[in-house]
N, C-alpha and C positions, 0 to 999 in steps of 0.2 A: 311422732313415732319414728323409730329408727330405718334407714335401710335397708342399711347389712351392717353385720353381727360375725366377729368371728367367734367359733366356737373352739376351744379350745380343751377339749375331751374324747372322748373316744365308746364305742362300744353302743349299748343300749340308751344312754345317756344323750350322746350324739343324738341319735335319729328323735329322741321323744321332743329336743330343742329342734332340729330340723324341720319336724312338722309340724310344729307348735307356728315354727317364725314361716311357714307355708301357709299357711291358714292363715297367718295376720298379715302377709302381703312383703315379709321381709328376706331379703339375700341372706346365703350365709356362705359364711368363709370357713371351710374345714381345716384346722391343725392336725396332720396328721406326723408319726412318725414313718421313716422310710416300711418297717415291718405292716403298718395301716394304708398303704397305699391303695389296694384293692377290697377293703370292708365294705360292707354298705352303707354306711353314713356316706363313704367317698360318693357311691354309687349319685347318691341323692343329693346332696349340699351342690350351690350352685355354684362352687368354687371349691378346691384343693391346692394346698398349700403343705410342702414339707418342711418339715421346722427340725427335723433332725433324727439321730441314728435310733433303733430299736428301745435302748434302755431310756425309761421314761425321764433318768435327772438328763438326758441329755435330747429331749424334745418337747413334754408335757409338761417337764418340770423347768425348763431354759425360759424364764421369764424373759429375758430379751428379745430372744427371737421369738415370742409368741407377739410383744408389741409392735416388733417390726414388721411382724408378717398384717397384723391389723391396720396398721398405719400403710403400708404400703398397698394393701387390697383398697383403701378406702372405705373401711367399717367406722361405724362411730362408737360401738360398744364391743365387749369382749362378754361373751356367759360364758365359764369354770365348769359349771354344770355341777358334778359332787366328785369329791379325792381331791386328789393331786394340789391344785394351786387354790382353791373355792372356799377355803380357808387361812388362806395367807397374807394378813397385812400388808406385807411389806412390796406383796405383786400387787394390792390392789392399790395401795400408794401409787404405784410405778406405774398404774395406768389410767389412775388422775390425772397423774402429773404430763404425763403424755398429751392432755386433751381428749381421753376414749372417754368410756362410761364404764364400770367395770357393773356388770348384772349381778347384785349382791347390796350385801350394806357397805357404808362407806369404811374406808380401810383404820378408821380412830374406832368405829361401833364394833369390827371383828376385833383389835386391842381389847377395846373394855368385855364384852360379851363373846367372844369368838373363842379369846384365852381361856382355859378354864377357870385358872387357879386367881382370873384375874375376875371373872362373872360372878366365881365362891366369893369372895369379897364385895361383891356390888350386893350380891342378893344379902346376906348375912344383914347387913346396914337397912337392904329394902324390906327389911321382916320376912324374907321367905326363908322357909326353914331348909340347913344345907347338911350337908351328911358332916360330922366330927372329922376333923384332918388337918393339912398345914395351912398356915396362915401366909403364906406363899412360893415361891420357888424354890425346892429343894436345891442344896449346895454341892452335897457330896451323900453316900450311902449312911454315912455316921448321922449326918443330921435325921434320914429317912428314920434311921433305927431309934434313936432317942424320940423322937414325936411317937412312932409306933407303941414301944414303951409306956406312953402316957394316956394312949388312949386305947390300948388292945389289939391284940391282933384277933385274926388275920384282916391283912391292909391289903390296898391297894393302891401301885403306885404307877400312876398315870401319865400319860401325855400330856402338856397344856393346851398343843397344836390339834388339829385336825381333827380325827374321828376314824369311824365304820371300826373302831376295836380294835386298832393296832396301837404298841406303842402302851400294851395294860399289860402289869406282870401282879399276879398274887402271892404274898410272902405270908404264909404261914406262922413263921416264926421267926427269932432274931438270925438262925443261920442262914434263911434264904434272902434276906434285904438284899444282901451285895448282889448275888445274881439279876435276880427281879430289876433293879434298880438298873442293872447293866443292859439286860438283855431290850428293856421299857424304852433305854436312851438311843440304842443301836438302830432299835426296831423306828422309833419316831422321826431318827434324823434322817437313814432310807426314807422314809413316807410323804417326812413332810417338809424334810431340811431342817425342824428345830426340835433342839435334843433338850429343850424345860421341862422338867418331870414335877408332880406333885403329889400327895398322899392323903387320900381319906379311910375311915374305917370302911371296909367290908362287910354291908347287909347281906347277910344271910338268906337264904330261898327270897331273895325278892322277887315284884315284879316290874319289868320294866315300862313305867308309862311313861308317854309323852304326848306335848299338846304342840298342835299346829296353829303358826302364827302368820299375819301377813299383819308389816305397817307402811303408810307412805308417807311424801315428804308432809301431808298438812298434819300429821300428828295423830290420825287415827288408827288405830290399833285394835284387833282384829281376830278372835281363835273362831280357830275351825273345830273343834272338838279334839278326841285323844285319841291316841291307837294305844296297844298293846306289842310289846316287842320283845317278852320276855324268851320268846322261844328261839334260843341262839345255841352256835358253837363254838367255843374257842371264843368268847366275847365279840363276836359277829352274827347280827341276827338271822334269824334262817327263814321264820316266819312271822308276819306281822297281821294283827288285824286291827278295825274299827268296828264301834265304836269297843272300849275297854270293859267285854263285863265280868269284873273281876269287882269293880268299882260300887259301891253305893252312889243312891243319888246325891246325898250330901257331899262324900268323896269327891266326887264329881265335880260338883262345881266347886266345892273347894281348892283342889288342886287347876280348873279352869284359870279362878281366881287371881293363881298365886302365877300362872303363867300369863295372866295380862301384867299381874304386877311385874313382874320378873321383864317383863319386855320393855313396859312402860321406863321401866328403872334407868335404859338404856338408850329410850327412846328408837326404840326399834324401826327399821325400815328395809322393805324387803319380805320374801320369802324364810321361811326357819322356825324351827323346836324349841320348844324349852323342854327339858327331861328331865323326870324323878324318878326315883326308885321307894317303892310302896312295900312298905317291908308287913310281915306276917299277919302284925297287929291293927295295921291297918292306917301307921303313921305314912306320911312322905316326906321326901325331903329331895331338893333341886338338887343335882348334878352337874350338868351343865347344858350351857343353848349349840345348835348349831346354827351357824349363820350363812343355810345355802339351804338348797332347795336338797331332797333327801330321798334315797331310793326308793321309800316307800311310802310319799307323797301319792302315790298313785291309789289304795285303799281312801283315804281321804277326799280325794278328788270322786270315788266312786258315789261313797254315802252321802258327798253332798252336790255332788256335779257341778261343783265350781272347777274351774282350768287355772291351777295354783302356776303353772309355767305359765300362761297368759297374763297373768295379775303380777307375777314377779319379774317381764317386760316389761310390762305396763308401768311400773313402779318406779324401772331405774329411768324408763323415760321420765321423769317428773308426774307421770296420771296419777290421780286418786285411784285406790280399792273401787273397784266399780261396784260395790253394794256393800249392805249395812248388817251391825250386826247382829239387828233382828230379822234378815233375809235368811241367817244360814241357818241350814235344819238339816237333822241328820235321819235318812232313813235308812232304813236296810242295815244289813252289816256286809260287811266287805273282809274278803281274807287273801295276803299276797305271799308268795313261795316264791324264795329265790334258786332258780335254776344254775346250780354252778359244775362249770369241768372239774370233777374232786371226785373221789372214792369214798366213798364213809368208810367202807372195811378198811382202808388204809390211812386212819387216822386224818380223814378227810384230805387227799394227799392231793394236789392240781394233777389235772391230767391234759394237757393241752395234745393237740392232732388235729387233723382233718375231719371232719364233719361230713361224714361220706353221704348221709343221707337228713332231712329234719323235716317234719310236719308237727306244724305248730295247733292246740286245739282252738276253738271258735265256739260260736253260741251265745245265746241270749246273754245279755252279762257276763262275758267271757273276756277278756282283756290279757293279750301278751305281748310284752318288751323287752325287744331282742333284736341279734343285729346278725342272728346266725341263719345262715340256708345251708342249704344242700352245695357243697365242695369249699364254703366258707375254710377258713382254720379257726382253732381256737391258741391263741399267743402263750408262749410262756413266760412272756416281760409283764404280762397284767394278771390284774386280780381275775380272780377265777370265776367270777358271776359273768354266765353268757344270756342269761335272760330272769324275765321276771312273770309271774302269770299271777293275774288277779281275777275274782269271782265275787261277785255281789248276791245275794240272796235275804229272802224277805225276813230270817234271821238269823243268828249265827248255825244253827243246826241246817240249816237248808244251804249256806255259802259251805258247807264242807261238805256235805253230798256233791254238791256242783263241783269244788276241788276235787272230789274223787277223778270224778267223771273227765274233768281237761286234764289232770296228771295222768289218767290212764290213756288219755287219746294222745297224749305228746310222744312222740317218736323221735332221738337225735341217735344217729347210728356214729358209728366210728370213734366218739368219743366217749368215755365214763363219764355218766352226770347223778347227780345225786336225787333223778326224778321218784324211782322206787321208793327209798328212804322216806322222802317227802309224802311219800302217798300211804307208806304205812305208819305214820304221824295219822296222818288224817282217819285213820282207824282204830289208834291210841285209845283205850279208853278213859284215862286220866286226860288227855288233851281235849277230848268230846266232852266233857267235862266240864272241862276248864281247870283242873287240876292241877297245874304247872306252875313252873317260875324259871327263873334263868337258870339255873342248876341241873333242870330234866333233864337234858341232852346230855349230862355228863354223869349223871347217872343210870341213866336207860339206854345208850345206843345200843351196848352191845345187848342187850335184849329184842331192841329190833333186828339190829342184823341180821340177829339166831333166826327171826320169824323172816327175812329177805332170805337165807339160805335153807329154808327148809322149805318153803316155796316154791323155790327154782327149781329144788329139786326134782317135786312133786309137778313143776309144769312140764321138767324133760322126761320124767316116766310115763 
């Protein structure tokens, strides 16, 4: 097993690797940018390291100086954690090649499976079914527009790199390609350094599933069940649960099926998704895998009480999966809200400040992931999720009572967060339900809000 580990992330991410590698007896080396110098992950990690100025291409995203700062603390491995570099071949070559371990698959498995447009091609061959769209790297908008052409709009034209929903533009029609296409390449190469765009058809009110994977090096291969992630904004999810009941039983293990297939294909190893999208009828069709450990790995870990950041250590160090895949059982359901500094009224707008006051909620099956107190800040160089809260209950009706209950007790003063919003979801009667798809948020906010502002009203009179 490893030492020390530097980590090379920030935020809620940071401390859940912190005390993961606490718990299994390992150092960790913190990268921070000069703006992270006093977070809490600093507070905790057994070492801090600045790697460079506020904006993250020039600290998070400085693959040099994140291998220099490992090699020179004396770490044997580097965890990414999720964003920034946790998708990028070309760093995790770079810290191979160094002699590190990079916590992840190796940097040829995120090529084949990590790219997207590069995975659409592996599955296609492996019989998993993949959504209509290009048969690889878009060239220029002209190319986007003629494939659209042939296969209907409206499209979507994607990132190859990275993930969490950036780097996706939807074209409508032939006059929006050019933008979509532009704004898809600008957004991608900010995110992730690589500006490869791709294009598939646009499913309609789908819903967003996906299946959790873990392989290691003897070739076993491993789901943990599905979650549910259709409830986003702006193609960032907002709320996630397990297990998916939207799903038949058959569905179920079909789409299980097709994400052993899907991993096998690639020979998987490591922590990571495979995602489809489950359109009205009741089809699926793969997407793409992510090949890192994933915000909302935490649901997962609830319904089945395995420690997916322990196993996904454990992995790069050369261990086996430490159990089989007739040990994993899922009970309960589990449901996770991402807490971010944002406005809904204002088109979900970041709100970064000072953190004047924060009390986090607790309780039986109560789980929160966050890196914020009381006089914290919240950054304007990062994404806007400052925590996460997770609730387990014995079914999905009973895990959103319990969300009531910690979204009502969570207090973060000073900054805008979008806990209210989140709490008047969980009163949705289409959401109680189960009534959704990726779409709801962008059709229903502004009818929550209306009930967020007529509330307030009524609590100041």
């Amino acid at each position: 097993m490893f030492k020390k580990i530097l980590i090379a992330n920030r935020g809620e991410i940071a401390m859940r690797i912190i005390r993961c590698c606490q718990e299994m007896g390992i150092d960790t080396v913190l990268a921070v940018s000069e703006e992270d110098r006093d977070t809490l992950p600093a507070q905790f990690a057994t070492e801090v390291v600045c790697v460079g100025p506020a904006r993250a291409k020039d600290s998070y995203l400085n693959q040099n100086a994140l291998i220099t700062c490992a090699l020179g603390t004396g770490c044997e491995a580097i965890h990414p954690g999720y964003g920034f570099l946790s998708e990028n071949a070309d760093f995790a070559e770079k810290v191979e090649k160094s002699g590190l371990t990079f916590i992840g698959p190796s940097s040829e498995m995120i090529r084949l499976a990590g790219d997207k447009e590069s995975a659409r091609s592996l599955m296609k061959k492996s019989g998993v079914p993949v959504v209509p769209g290009s048969d690889g790297i878009l060239k220029d908008p002209e190319e986007a527009r003629e494939i659209a052409e042939k296969i209907g709009y409206p499209v979507l034209i994607k990132a190859s790199a990275g993930g969490g929903g950036r780097g996706m533009r939807i074209a409508q029609n032939e006059e929006e390609i050019e933008n979509a296409f532009q704004e898809a390449q600008a957004e991608a190469l900010a995110a992730f350094g690589n500006g490869d765009l791709y294009l598939e058809k646009l499913i309609l009110k789908p819903h967003h599933i996906e299946v959790q994977i873990l392989g290691d090096h003897d070739g076993h291969i491993i789901q943990l069940g599905e979650r549910d992630c259709s409830m986003q904004r702006r193609n960032q999810k907002l709320i996630e649960e397990a297990p998916a009941v939207v799903l038949s039983p058959k569905t179920r293990l079909d789409i299980q099926r097709a994400a052993l297939k899907a991993a096998k294909a690639v020979r998987y190893e490591s922590a990571g998704t495979v995602e489809f999208v489950l359109d009205p009828s009741g089809k699926f069709y793969f997407i793409e895998m992510n090949t890192r450990i994933q915000v909302e790995h935490t649901v997962t870990e609830m319904v089945t009480g395995i420690d997916l950041m322990r196993e996904q250590i454990r992995i790069a160090a050369g261990l086996p999966i430490s159990f089989k895949q007739s040990e994993v059982h899922v009970n309960g359901h589990a449901i996770e809200c991402r807490i971010n500094a944002e406005n809904p009224a204002n088109n979900f707008a970041p709100c970064p400040g000072k953190v004047s006051f924060a009390h986090l909620p607790a309780g039986m099956n109560v789980r929160v992931e966050s890196a914020i107190y009381s006089g914290s800040r919240v950054s304007p160089y990062y994404d806007s999720m400052i925590g996460k809260v997770i609730v387990k209950g014995g079914g999905r009706l009973d895990a959103i009572r319990k969300m009531r209950v910690a979204l009502e007790e969570m207090t973060i003063d000073g900054v805008t967060t979008n806990t209210d919003f989140l709490y008047l979801i969980m009163h949705e009667r289409d959401y109680v339900r189960g009534d959704f798809d990726t779409s709801y948020l962008k059709d229903h906010t502004d009818k929550i809000l209306k009930w967020d502002s007529e509330s307030k009203k009524r609590r100041r009179a």
